[in-house]
Residue frames relative to the residue before (quaternion, step in Angstrom):
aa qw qx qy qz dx dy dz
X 1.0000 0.0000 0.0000 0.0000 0.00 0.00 0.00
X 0.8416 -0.2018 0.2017 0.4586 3.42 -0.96 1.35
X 0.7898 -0.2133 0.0891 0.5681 4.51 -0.52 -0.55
X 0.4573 0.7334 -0.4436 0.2371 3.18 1.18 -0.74
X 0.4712 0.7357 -0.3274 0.3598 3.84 1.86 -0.31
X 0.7281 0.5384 -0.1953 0.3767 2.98 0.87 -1.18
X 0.3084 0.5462 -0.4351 0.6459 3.92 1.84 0.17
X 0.5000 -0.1899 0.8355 0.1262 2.72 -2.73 0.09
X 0.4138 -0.6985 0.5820 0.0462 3.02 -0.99 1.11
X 0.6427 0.5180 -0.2141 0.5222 3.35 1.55 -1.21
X 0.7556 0.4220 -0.3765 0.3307 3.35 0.72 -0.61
X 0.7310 -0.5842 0.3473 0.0620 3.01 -1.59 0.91
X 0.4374 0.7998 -0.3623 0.1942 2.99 1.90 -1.27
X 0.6521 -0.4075 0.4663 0.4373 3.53 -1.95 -0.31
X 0.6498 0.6952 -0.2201 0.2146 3.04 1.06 -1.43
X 0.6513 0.3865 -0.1369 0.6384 2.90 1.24 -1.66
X 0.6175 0.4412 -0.5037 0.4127 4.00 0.33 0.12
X 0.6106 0.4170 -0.4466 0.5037 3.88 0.69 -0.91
X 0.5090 0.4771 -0.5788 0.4223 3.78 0.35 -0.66
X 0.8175 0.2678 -0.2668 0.4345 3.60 -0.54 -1.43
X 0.4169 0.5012 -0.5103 0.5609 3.90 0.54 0.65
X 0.7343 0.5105 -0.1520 0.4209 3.54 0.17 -0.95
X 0.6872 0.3882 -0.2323 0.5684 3.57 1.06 -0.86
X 0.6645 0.5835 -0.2784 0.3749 3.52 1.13 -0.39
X 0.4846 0.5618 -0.2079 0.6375 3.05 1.78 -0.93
X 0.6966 0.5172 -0.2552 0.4267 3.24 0.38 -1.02
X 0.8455 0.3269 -0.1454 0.3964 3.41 0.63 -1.16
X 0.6433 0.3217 -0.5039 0.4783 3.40 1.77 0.21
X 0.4144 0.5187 -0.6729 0.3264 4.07 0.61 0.37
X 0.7907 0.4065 -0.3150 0.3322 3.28 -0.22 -1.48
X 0.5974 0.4171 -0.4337 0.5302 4.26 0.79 -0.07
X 0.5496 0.3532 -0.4743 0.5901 4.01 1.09 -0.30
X 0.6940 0.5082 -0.3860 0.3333 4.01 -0.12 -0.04
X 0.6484 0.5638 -0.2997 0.4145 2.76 1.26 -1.16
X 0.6296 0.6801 -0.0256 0.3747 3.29 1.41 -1.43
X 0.7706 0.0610 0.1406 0.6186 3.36 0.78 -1.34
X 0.6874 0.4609 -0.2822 0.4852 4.09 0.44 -0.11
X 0.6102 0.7048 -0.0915 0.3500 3.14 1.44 -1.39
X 0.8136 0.1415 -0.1086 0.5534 3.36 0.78 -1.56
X 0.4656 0.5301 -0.5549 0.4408 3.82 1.13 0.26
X 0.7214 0.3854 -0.3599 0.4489 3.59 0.21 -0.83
X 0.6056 0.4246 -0.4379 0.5110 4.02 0.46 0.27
X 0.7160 0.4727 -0.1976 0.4741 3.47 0.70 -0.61
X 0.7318 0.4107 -0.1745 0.5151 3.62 1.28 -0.51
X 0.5942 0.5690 -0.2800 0.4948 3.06 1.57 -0.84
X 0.5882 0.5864 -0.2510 0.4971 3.50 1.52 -1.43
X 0.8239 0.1354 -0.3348 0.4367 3.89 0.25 -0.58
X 0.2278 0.7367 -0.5175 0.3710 3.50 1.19 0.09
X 0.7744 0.3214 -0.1355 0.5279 3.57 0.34 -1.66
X 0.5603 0.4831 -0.4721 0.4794 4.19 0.66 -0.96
X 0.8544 0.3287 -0.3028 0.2651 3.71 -0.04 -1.29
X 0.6038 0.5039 -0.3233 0.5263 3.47 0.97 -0.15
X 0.5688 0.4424 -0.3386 0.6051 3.70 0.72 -0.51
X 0.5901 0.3518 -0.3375 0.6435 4.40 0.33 -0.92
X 0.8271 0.2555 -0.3033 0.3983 4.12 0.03 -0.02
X 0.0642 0.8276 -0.5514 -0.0826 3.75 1.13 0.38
X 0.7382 0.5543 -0.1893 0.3346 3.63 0.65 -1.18
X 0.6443 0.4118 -0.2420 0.5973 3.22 1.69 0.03
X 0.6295 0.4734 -0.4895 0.3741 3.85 0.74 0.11
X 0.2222 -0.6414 0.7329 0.0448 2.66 -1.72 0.59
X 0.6697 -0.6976 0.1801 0.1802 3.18 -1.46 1.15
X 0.5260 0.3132 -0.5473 0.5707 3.49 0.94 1.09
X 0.4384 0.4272 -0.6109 0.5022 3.84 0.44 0.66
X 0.6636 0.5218 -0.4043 0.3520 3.89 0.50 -0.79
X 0.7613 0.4530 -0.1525 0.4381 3.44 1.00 -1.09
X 0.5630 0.3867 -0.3978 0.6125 3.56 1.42 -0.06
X 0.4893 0.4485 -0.5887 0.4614 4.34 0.62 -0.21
X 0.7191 0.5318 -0.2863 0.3435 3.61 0.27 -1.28
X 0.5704 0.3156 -0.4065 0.6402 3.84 0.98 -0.70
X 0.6414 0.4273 -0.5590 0.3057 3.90 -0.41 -0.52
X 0.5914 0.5577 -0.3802 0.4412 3.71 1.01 -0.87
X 0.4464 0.4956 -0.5118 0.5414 4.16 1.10 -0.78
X 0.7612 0.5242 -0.3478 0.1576 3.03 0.13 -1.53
X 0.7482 0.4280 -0.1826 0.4730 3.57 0.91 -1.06
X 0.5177 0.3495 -0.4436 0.6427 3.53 1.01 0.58
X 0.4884 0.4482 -0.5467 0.5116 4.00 0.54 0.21
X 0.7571 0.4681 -0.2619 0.3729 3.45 0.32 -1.87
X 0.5656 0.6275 -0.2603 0.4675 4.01 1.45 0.09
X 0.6675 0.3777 -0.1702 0.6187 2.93 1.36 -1.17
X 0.4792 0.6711 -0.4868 0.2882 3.69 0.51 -0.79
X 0.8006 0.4011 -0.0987 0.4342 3.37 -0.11 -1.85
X 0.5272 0.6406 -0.3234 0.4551 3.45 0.81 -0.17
X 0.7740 0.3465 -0.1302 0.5137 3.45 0.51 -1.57
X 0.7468 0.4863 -0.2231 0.3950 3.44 1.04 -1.19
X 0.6787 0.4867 -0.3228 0.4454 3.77 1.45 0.44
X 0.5153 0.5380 -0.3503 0.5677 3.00 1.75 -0.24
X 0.6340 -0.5480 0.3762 0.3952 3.51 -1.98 1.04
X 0.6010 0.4175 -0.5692 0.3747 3.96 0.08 0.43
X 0.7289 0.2391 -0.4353 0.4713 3.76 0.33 0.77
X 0.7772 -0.0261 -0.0433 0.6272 3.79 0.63 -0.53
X 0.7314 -0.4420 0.4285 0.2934 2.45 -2.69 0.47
X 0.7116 0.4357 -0.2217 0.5046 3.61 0.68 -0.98
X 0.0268 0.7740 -0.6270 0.0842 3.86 0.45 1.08
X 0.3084 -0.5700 0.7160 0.2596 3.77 -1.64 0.33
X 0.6961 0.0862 -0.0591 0.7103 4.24 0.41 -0.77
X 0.0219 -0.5035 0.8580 0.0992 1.56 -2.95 -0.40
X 0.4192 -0.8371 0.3513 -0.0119 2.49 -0.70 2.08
X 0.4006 -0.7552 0.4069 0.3219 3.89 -0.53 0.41
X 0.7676 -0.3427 0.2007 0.5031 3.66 -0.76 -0.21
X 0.7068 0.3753 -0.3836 0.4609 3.85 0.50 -1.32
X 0.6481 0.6083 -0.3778 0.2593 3.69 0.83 -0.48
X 0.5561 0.6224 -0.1910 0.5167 3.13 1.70 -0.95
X 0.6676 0.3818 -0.2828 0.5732 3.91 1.11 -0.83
X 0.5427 0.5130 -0.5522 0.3707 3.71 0.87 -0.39
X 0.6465 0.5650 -0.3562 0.3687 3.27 0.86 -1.79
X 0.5777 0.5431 -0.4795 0.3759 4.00 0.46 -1.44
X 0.6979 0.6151 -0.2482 0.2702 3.15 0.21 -1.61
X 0.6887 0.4880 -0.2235 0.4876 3.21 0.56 -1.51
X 0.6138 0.6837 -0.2346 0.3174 3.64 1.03 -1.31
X 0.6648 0.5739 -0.0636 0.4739 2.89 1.15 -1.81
X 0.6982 0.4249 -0.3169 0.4812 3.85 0.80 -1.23
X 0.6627 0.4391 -0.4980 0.3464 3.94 0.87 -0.98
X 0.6496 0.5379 -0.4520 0.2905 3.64 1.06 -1.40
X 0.6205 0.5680 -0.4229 0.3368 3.58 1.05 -0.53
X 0.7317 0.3554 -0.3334 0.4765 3.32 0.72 -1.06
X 0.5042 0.6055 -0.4975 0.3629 3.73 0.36 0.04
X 0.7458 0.4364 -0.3167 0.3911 3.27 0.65 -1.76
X 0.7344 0.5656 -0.2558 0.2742 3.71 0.93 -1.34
X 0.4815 0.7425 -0.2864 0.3672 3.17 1.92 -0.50
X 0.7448 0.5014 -0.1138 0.4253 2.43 1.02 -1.57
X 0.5898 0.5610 -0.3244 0.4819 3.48 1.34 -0.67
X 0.6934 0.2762 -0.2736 0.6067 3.74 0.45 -0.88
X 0.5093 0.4805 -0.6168 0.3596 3.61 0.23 0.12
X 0.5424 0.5938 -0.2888 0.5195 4.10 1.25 -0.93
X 0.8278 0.2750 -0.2055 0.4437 3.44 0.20 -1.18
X 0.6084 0.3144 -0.4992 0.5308 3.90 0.93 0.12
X 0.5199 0.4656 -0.6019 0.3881 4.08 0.30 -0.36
X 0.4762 0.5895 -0.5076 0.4099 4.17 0.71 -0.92
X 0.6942 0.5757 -0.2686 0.3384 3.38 0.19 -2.05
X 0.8332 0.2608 -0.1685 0.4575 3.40 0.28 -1.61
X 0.5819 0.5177 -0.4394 0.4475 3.66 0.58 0.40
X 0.5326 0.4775 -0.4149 0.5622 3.98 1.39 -1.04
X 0.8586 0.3044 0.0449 0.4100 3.45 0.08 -1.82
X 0.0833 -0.8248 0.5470 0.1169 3.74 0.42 0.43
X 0.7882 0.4117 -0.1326 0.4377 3.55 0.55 -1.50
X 0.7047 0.4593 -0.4189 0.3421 3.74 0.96 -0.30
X 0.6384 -0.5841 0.4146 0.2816 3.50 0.55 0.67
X 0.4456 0.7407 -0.4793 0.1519 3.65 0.66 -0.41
X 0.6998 0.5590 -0.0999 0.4334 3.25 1.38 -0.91
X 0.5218 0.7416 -0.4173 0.0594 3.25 1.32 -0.93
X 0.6556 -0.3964 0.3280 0.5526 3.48 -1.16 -0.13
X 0.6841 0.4015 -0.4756 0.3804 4.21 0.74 -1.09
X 0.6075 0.3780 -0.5509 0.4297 3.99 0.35 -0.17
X 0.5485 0.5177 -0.5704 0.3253 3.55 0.24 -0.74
X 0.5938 0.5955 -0.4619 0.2818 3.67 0.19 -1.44
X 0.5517 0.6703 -0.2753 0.4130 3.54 0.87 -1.82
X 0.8193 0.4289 -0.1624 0.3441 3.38 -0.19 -1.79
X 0.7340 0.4217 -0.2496 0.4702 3.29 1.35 -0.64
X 0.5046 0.6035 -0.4341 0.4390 3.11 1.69 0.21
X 0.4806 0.6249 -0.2154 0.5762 3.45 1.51 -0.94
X 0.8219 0.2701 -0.3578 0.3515 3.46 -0.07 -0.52
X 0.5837 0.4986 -0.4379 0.4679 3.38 1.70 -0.14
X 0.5584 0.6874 -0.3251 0.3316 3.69 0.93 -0.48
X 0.5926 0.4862 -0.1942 0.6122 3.39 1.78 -1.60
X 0.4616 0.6840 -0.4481 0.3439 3.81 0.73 -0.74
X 0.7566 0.5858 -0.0918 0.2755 2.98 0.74 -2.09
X 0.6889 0.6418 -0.1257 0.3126 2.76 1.18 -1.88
X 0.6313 0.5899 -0.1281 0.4868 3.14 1.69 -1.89
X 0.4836 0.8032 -0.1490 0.3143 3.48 1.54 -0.66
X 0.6289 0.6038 -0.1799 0.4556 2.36 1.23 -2.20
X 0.6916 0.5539 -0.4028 0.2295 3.93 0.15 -0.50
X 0.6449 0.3980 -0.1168 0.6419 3.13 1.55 -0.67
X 0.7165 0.1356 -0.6271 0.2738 2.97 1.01 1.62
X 0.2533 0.7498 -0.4131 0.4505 2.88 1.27 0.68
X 0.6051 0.4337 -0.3933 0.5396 3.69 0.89 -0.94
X 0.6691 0.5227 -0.3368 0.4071 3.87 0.96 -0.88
X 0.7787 0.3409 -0.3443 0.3984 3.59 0.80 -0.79
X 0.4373 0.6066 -0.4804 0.4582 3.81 1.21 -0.12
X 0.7290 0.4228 -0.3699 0.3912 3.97 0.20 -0.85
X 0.7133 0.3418 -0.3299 0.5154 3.57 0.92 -0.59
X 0.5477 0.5890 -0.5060 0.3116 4.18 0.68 -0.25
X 0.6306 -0.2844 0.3567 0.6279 3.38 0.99 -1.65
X 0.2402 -0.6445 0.6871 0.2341 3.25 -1.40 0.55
X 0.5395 0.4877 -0.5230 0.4445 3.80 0.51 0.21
X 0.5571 0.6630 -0.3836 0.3208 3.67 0.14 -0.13
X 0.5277 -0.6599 0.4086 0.3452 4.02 -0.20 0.75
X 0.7622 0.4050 -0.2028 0.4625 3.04 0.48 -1.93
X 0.7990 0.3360 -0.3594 0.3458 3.87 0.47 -0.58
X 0.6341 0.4062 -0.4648 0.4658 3.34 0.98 0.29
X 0.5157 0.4507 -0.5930 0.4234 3.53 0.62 0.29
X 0.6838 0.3744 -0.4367 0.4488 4.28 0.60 -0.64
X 0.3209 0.8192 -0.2507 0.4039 3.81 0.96 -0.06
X 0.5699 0.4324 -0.1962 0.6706 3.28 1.86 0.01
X 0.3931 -0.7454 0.5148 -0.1578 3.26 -0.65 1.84
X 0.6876 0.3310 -0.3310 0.5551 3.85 1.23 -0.28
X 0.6805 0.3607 -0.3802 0.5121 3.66 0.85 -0.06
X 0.5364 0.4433 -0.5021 0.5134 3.75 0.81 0.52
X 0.4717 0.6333 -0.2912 0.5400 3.68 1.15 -0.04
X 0.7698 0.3572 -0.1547 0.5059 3.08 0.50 -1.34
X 0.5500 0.5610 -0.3669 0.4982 3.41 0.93 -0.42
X 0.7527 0.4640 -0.2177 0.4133 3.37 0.67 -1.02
X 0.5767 0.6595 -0.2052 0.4364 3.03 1.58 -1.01
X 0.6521 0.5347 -0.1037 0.5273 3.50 1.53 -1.22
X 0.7515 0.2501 -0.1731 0.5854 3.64 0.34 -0.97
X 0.7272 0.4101 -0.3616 0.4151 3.74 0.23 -0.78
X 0.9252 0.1730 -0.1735 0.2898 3.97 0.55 -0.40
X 0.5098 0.6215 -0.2226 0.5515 3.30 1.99 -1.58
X 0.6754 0.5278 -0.2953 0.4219 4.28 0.83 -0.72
X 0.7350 0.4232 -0.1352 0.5123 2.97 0.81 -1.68
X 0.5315 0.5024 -0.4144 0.5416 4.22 1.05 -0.53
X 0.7346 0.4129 -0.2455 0.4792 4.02 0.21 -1.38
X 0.6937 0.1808 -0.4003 0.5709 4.09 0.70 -0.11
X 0.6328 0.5238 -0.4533 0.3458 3.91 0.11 0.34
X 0.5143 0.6349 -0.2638 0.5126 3.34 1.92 -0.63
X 0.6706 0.3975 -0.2202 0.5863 3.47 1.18 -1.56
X 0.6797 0.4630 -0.4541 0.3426 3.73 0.53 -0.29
X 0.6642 0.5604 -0.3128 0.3834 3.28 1.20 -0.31
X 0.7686 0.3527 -0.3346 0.4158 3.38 1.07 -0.38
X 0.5556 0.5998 -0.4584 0.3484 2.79 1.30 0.28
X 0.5163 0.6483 -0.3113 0.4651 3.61 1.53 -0.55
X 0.7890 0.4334 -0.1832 0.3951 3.07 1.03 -1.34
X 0.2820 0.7686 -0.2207 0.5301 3.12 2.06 -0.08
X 0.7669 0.3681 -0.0503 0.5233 3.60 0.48 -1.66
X 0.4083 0.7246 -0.3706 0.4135 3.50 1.16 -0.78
X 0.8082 0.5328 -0.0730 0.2401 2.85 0.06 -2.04
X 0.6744 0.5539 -0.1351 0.4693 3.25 1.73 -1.92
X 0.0635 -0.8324 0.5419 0.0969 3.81 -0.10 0.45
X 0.1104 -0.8320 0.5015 -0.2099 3.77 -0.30 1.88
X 0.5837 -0.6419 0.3779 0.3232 3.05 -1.16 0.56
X 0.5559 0.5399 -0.3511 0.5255 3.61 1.52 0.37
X 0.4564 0.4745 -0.5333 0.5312 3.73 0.97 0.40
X 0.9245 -0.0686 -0.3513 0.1312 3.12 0.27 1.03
X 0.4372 -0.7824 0.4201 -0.1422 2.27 0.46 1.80
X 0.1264 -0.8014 0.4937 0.3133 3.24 -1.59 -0.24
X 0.6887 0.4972 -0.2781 0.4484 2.64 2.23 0.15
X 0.1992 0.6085 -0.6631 0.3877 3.41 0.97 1.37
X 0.5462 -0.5946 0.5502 0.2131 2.42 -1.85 0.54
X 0.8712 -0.3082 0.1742 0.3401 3.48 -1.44 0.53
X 0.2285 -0.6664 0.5409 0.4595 3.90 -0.20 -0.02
X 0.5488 0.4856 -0.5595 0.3873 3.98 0.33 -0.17
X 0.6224 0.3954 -0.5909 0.3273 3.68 -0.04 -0.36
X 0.3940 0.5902 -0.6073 0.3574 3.68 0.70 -0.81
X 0.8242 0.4844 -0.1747 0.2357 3.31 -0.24 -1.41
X 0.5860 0.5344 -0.2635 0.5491 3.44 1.87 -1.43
X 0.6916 0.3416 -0.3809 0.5098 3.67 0.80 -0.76
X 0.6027 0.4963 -0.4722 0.4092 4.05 -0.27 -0.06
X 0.5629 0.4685 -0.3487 0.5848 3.52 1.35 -1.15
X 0.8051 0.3873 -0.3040 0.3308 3.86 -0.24 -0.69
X 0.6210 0.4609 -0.3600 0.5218 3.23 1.02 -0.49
X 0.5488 0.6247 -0.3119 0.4597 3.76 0.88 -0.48
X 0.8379 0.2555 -0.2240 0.4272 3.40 0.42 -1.32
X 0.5778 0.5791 -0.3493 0.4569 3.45 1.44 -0.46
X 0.7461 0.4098 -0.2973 0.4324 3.44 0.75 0.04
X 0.5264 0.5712 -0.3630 0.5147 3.11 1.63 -0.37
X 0.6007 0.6587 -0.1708 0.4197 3.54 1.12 -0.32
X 0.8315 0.3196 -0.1011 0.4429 2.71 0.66 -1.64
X 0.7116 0.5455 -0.2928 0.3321 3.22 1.00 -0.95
X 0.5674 0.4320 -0.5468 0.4387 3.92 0.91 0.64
X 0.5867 0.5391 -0.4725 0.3767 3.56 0.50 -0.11
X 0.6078 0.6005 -0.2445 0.4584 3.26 1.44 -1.18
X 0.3100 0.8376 -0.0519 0.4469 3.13 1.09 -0.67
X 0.7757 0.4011 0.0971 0.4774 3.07 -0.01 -1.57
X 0.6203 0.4845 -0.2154 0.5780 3.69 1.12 -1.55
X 0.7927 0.2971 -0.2644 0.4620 3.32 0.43 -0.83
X 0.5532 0.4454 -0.4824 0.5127 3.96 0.70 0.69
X 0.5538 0.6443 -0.3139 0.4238 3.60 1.20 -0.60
X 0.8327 0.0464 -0.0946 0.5436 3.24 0.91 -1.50
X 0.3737 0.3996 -0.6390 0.5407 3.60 0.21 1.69
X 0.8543 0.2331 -0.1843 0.4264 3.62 -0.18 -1.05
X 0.4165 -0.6121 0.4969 0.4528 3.91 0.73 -0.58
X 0.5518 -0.5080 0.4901 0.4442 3.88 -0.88 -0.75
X 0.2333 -0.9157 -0.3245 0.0430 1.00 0.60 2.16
X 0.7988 -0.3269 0.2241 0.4526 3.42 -1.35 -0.34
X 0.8213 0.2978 -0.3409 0.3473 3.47 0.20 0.79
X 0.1133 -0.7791 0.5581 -0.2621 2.93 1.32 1.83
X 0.5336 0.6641 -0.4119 0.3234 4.09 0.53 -0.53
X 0.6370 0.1290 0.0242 0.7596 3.68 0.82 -1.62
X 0.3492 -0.6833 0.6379 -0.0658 4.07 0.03 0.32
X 0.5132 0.5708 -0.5446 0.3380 3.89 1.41 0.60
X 0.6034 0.5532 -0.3578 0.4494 3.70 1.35 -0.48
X 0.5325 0.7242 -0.3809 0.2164 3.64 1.23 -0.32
X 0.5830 0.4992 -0.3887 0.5098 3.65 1.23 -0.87
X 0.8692 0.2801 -0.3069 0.2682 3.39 -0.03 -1.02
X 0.2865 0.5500 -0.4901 0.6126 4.08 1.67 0.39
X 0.8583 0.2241 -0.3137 0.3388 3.91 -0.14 -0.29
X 0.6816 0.4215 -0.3825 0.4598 3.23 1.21 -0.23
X 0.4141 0.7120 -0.3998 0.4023 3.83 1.63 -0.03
X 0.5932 0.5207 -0.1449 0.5966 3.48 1.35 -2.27
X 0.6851 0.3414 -0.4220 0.4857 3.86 0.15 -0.52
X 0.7613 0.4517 -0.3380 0.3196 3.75 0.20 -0.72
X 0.5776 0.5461 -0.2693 0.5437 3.29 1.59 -1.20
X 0.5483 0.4208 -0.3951 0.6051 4.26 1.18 -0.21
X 0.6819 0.5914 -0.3057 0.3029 3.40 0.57 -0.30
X 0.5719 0.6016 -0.0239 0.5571 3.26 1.97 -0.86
X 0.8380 0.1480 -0.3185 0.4177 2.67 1.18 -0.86
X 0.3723 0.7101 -0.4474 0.3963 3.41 1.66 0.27
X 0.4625 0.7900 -0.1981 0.3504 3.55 1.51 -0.32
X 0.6251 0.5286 -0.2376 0.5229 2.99 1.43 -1.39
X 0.6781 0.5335 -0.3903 0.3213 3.51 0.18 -0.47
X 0.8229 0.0783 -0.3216 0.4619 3.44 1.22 0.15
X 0.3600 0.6694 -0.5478 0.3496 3.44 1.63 0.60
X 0.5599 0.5017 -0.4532 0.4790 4.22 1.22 -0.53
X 0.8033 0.1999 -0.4136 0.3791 3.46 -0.65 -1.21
X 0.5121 0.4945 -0.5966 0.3706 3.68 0.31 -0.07
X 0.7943 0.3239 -0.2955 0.4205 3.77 0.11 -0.79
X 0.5002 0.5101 -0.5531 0.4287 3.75 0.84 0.20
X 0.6258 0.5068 -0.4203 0.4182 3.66 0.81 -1.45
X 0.8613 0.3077 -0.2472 0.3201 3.40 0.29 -0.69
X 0.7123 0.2041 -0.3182 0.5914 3.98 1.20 0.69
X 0.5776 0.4594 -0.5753 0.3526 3.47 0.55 1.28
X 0.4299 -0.6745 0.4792 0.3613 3.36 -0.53 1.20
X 0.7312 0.4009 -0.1552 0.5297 3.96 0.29 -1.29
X 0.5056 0.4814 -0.5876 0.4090 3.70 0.15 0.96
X 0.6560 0.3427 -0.3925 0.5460 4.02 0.47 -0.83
X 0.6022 0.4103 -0.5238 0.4412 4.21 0.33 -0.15
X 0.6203 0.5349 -0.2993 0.4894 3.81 0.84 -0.79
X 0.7645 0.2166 -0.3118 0.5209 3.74 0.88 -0.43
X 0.4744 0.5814 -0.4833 0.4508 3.49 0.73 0.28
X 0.6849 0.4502 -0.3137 0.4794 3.49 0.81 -1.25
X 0.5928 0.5545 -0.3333 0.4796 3.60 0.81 -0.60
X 0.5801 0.4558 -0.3216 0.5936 3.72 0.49 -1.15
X 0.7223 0.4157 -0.3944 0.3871 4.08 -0.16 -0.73
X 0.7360 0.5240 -0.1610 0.3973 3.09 0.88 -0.58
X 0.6783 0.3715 -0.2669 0.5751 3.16 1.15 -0.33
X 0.4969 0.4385 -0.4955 0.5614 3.67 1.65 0.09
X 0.5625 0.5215 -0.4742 0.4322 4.10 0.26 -0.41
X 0.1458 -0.7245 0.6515 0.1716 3.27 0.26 -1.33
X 0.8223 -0.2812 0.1273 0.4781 3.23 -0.65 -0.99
X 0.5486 0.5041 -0.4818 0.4613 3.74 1.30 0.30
X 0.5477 -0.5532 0.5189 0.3533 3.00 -1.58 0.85
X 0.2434 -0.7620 0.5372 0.2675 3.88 -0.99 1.00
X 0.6755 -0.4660 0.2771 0.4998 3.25 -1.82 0.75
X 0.6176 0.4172 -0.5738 0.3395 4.15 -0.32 -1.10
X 0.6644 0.5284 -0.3700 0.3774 3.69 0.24 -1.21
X 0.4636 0.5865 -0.4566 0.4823 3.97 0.89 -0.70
X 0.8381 0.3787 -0.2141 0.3292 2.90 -0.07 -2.17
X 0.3726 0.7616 -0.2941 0.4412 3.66 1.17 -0.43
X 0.8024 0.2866 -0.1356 0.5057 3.35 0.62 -1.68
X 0.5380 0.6281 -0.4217 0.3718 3.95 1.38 -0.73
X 0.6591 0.5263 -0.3053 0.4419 3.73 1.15 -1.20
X 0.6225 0.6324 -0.2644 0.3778 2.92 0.62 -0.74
X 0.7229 0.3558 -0.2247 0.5480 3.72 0.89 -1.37
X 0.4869 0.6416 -0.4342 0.4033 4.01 1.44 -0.86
């Protein structure tokens, strides 16, 4: 089981008991995820993205930025089951994956946590925009699209280091240049830098600046083209739970690259509970992918009209249904 290897089985120690404690814990979260956490977030994440995509003409640009995390999400809900059957999460594993599998998985990992975290950040700094500036369009849903193309593009890019750390181990380890990239705590740190410390310092500034505007009562509080007062509420909720999440895994990166894996590899008594922390804190954040759509379904007013309208439609099929008729009579009246 997972370090528990590095014991004598025979031996009696504490050490080697908290380990097998630890794999047990370990192996009943990730079979309760696997179970119950697992198929809601595939199944929410899935109509999350159908009903808003079947309603293009109705989104608006924090509907754009929660389609785009549900997409993180379903490349989480890919990776999930993968990692969580293999012997680094439980005793009762189906595989065991080899090395290129293990960089696919990082990779893949790495690009949702990115696009999750930035969503969520510019999802803060355009709600700022469209509250200061309501009418100037800066926000609209057709730039949003863009940016979220961008944020999958940076995702990638930021990626790119972890493979490189993969193709140096398999070119040569005699080579200068690949043993200098050959260093695992400054991919960390990289990750550690762009993926949370950025996205925490512009969500901070997006808040005070909201909270900033709050305060200022204008002849544009009332508007009609602000946006809903529930998003106020959906964004504070998303930025909350995504960081509650995210930030033990983060976390982790940043004990990795101060201490190594970690730094007391010497006596190896701090080792069980650093891997069963890093496994739980991956566990959290594999979490997020169905702790959002669950809380959009349940504080967007204009998602159950958006799946109704969908559901009617797929009962019509290919007749035109009656509301839509009546739709088209008002129109010609």
């Amino acid at each position: 089981m997972w370090i528990c290897m590095v014991y004598n089985e025979t031996d009696a120690s504490v050490d080697y008991q908290l380990c097998q404690d630890f794999g047990l814990i370990l192996s009943v979260f990730s079979l309760i995820y696997l179970l119950v956490c697992f198929p809601l977030g595939l199944c929410y994440n899935v109509l999350l993205v159908v009903v808003n995509l079947s309603n293009k003409v109705s989104m608006t640009m924090p509907d754009v930025y929660f389609v785009n995390m549900a997409i993180a999400g379903l490349v989480l809900n890919v990776v999930a089951p993968v990692e969580l059957l293999s012997s680094s999460f439980t005793r009762w594993f189906v595989w065991e994956y080899n090395n290129e599998v293990y960089i696919t998985l990082l990779i893949l990992f790495n690009i949702s946590s990115l696009v999750i975290m930035y969503s969520t950040t510019l999802l803060s700094l355009d709600y700022y925009i469209e509250r200061a500036l309501p009418r100037t369009y800066m926000s609209s849903v057709y730039n949003t699209k863009h940016v979220c193309g961008f944020i999958w593009g940076g995702a990638v890019l930021t990626s790119f280091s972890s493979l490189l750390f993969y193709v140096c181990n398999h070119v040569s380890t005699k080579m200068i240049e690949c043993s200098k990239m050959q260093n695992k705590e400054a991919a960390d740190a990289i990750m550690m830098f762009i993926g949370y410390v950025v996205p925490a310092v512009a969500v901070l500034y997006a808040f005070v600046l909201i909270l900033r505007i709050r305060k200022e009562s204008t002849p544009l509080d009332q508007d009609s083209a602000r946006l809903d007062p529930s998003i106020h509420r959906l964004l504070l909720a998303s930025v909350c739970v995504q960081f509650v999440l995210w930030t033990p895994y983060y976390m982790t990166l940043l004990v990795h690259t101060i201490a190594g894996t970690p730094g007391y590899i010497s006596n190896g008594h701090h080792i069980p509970t650093y891997y069963f922390l890093r496994c739980v804190s991956k566990l959290l954040a594999f979490s997020s992918s169905f702790a959002m759509p669950l809380m959009y379904r349940q504080m967007n007013k204009n998602f159950s009209n958006k799946l109704q309208r969908l559901l009617r439609r797929l009962h019509c099929r290919d007749q035109s249904c009656p509301h839509e008729r009546s739709t088209v009579q008002q129109v010609v009246t």
